[in-house]
LUMKOL-819740 format. One record per residue (C-alpha): z, y, x. Coordinates in steps of 0.05 Angstrom, whole numbers, plus 5000, padded with zeros to 4 digits. Layout:
# residues N
ZYX/...
This chain:
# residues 493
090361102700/096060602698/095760542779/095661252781/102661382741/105860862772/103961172853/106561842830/112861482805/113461172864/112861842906/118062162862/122961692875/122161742949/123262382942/129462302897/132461762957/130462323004/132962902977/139762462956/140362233044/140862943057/146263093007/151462613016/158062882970/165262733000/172162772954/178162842982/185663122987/189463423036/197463363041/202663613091/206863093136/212062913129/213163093046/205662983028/205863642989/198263872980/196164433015/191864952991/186265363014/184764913081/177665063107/174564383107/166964473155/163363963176/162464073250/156764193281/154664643221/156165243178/158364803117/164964923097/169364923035/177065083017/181964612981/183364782911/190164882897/192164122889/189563982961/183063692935/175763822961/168563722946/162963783003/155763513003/155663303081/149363143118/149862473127/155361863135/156261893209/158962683200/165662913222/169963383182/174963913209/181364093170/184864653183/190065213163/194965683194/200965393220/197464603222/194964263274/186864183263/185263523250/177963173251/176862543214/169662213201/165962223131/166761403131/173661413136/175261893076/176561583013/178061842952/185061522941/188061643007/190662293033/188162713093/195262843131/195763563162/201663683216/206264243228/204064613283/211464793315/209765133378/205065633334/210165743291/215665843331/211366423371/214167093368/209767613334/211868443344/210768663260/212169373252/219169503284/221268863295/218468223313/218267543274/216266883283/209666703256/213066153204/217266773173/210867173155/208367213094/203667883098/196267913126/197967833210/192267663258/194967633325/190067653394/193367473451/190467593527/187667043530/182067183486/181167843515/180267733580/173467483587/170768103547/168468803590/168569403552/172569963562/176570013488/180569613444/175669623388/169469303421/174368763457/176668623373/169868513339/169167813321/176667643341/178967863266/176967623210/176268203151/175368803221/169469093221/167069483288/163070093260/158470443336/156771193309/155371413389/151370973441/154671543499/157771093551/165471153548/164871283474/169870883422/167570523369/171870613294/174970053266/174969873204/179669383157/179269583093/172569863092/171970613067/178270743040/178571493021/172772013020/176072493069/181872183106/180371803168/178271053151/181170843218/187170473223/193970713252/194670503333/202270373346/202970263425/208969913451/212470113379/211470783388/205771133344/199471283383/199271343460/194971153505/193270523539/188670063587/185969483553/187269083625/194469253610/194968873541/198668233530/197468233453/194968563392/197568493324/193268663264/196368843198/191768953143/195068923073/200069383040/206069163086/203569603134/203670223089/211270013074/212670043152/209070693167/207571023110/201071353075/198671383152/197170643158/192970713087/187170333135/191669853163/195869853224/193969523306/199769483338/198469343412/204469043458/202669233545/204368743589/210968613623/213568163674/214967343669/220666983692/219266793763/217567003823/213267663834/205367523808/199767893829/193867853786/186068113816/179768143765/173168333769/167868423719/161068603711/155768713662/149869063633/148069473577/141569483537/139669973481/138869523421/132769963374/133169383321/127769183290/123969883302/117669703333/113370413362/106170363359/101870373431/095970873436/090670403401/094470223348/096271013332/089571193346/086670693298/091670803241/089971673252/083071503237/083671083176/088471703154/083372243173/078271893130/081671813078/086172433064/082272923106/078073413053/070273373069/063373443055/062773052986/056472723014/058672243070/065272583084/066671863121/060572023172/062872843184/070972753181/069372203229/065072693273/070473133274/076372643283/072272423348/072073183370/078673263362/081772653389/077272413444/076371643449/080471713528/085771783479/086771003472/087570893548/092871413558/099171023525/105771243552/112570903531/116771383513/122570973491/122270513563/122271223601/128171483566/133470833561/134770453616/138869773633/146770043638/150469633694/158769663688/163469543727/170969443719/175969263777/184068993766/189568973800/197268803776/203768633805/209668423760/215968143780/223567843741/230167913765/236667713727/238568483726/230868813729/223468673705/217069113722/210169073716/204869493754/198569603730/191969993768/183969893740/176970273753/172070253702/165270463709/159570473658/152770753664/149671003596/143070723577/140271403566/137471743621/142772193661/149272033622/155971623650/162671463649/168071273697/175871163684/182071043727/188670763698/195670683721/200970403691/208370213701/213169823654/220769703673/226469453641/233669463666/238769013644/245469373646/248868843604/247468243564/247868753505/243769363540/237369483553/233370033574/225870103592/221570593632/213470553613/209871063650/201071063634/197171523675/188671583654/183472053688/176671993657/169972333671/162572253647/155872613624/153572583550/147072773515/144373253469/142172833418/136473203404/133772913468/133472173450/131172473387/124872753417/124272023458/121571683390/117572263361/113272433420/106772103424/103971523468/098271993493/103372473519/105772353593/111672763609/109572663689/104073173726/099872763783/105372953834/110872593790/114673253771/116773183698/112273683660/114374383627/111874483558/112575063505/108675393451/105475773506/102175203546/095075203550/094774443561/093073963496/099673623481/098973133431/105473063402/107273553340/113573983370/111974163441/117573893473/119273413535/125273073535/124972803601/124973503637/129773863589/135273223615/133173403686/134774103680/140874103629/147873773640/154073533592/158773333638/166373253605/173173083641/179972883612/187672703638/192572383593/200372243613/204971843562/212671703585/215971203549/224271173539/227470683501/233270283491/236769723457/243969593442/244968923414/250768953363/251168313333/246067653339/242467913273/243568803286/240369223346/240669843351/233270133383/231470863404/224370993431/221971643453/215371883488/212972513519/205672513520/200873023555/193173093561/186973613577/180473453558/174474053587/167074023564/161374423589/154174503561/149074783622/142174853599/138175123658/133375743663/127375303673/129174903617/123574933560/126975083480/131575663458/134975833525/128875923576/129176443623/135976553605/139475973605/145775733572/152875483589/159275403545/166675053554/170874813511/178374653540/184474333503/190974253521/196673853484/203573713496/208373323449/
């Protein structure tokens, strides 16, 4: 008995020593340089992993690492990172964080004016072209997600060309929009390439309702376009493709055994029978109903409908700077190709931005942004019927013609509403168009070093035109007489 206590003992502190490897605590502080004033709120991670802390307010940490050979990260807005090993820390010398000058001496447009990022003192994310240009997608809010921290990217429509909402604040009122305000080249909406972007500048706390008003309640994005560097003229050429795939999450459908299996067990038990070996005559009569064929015929519905989406998007710029003149010319193609069956989108975009220097005091500029867009949507009672319909169903006759069904057919169709998606898309259409112009005028009269005096003005122009065509032929509420609407809007302002 005596051997036995003392081998468990001995496992159990094994154990401990095991348990106590993996969990190796580090203490420290972290101080500016020069001053060694502690700095607060630093993320401290160990790399390689998801572990992180923040300092306390007196520049001190505690983090159980994985082991002695670890490296730590420090860093902090406005410091250069710094990585330092888990055998060099000790608990009575300081972790030295550096000024990062060149990031805060960069220039950062806030509202009306610009600032230097060492003046601000609000909630500013700033994403500059660089890490935008490896991402294809035709909006500003899919290029965002992940880029800031606190945005969160909300996709209500999978239509190709469609825009997803941003979100900063999460749901901020019941009724009002919960997106935030767009300010384009300090102007207040407007319209815009994301090729032709140089930066974006997110403000998310109550500053921005002090700049614009109750209209930036969800925040404010204030995106900057691109203008010319000193230099020589540049010419700059991209192109970028991809692919789509419709994400269904963690929906799995069932094939035509499964289905046919799970009916059964339901039919037996939920079906009213004899009282005497219902199991034996519900069974009889599940079999007559649903013949056993049935498991062979299984038809993906979902596969048939959704498709891989490739897109496509071509670039071209020229931009040029002169002691008296600056421009910038701007021309992309975008093309995307929904992942539902018969839907699309395609965009061209031009732009020009000048700026004149008439004196060392005056300034004026001339942005001109032209955007023609076309596609095909979807009724989405369509990719509705895609997930309903059953396996056993094939929406093909032996020729390959997609197969007409209504309450009238005399054919078994196993699925509860008779309806096929696939040849109401082939004989219906949603095809939308739209043209937007914005003119830009603005210009700046430097007073004094520290006063300018700024007027910007903007004419903007668009029509958008929609049509619904549901063909004769087409099985539902409009067969035999089919169905067409438009919808047109014009706005100038």
């Amino acid at each position: 008995m005596t051997k036995k206590i003392l081998l468990i003992c001995f496992f159990s502190l094994l154990i401990c020593v095991r348990v106590y490897s993996q969990s190796l605590p580090v203490i420290g502080r972290v101080v500016s340089a020069p001053g060694k004033q502690p700095i607060p709120d630093v993320t401290v991670s160990e790399k390689g992993t998801s572990n992180r802390v923040m300092t306390k307010p007196d520049g001190t940490f505690s983090i159980n690492v994985t082991s002695a050979s670890s490296t730590l990260t420090m860093s902090y807005t406005g410091y250069k990172s710094t990585e330092i090993l888990v055998s060099a820390i000790k608990s009575d010398v300081d972790i030295l964080l550096t000024e990062d000058l060149q990031q805060l001496n960069d220039v950062v447009v806030v509202g009306y004016t610009s600032r230097r990022q060492s003046e601000l003192t609000s909630a500013v994310t700033v994403v500059s072209s660089e890490k935008l240009k490896d991402v294809t997608a035709n909006n500003i809010s899919t290029m965002l997600q992940g880029k800031v921290a606190g945005l969160q990217v909300v996709n209500s429509s999978g239509a190709p060309g469609a825009v997803a909402e941003i979100r900063l604040r999460g749901v901020s009122s019941v009724n009002a929009s919960q997106s935030p305000l767009f300010v384009v080249d300090g102007i207040i909406g407007g319209n815009y390439d994301p090729n032709d972007v140089e930066s974006i500048t997110v403000l998310k706390d109550a500053g921005a309702t002090a700049l614009y008003g109750s209209q930036a309640n969800a925040g404010v994005i204030i995106v900057t376009t691109k203008s010319a560097k000193q230099g020589e003229t540049r010419f700059e050429a991209k192109v970028s493709t991809g692919f789509r795939i419709a994400d269904f999450g963690k929906m799995n459908l069932m094939n035509s055994n499964q289905l046919y299996d799970y009916q059964k067990e339901f039919y037996r038990d939920y079906i009213l029978g004899a009282t005497d070996n219902s199991y034996k005559i519900d069974l009889v009569k599940f079999y007559a109903e649903r013949p056993l064929s049935l498991r062979d015929q299984d038809y993906d519905w979902s596969k048939e409908s959704f498709q891989r989406a490739p897109l496509y998007n071509f670039y071209l710029s020229a931009s040029g700077k002169t002691e008296k003149n600056d421009y910038y010319v701007g021309a992309s193609y975008y093309k995307e190709k929904g992942t539902f069956i018969n839907t699309n989108f395609e965009r061209i975009n031009l732009r020009g931005n000048s700026t004149y220097h008439f004196s060392k005091k005056l300034d004026v500029s001339n942005n001109i942004n032209l955007s023609a867009s076309q596609g095909n949507s979807y009724d989405y009672m369509d990719v509705y019927y895609s997930f309903l319909n059953m396996p056993w169903d094939n929406p093909y006759d032996a020729n390959g013609n997609a197969v007409y069904v209504d309450g009238n057919s005399t054919f078994k169709w196993w699925s509860r509403d008779k309806i096929n998606p696939i040849n109401t898309v082939q004989n219906s259409n949603h095809p939308y168009k739209g043209f937007n112009l914005n003119y830009d005028l603005s210009a700046n009269y430097r007073i004094t070093p520290w006063l300018t005096f700024a007027s910007s003005n903007r004419v903007a122009a668009s029509f958008d035109k929609g049509t619904n065509f549901v063909s004769p032929i087409a099985a539902g509420t409009y067969h035999n007489t089919g169905f067409i609407s438009e919808i047109r809007v014009r706005d100038l302002k």
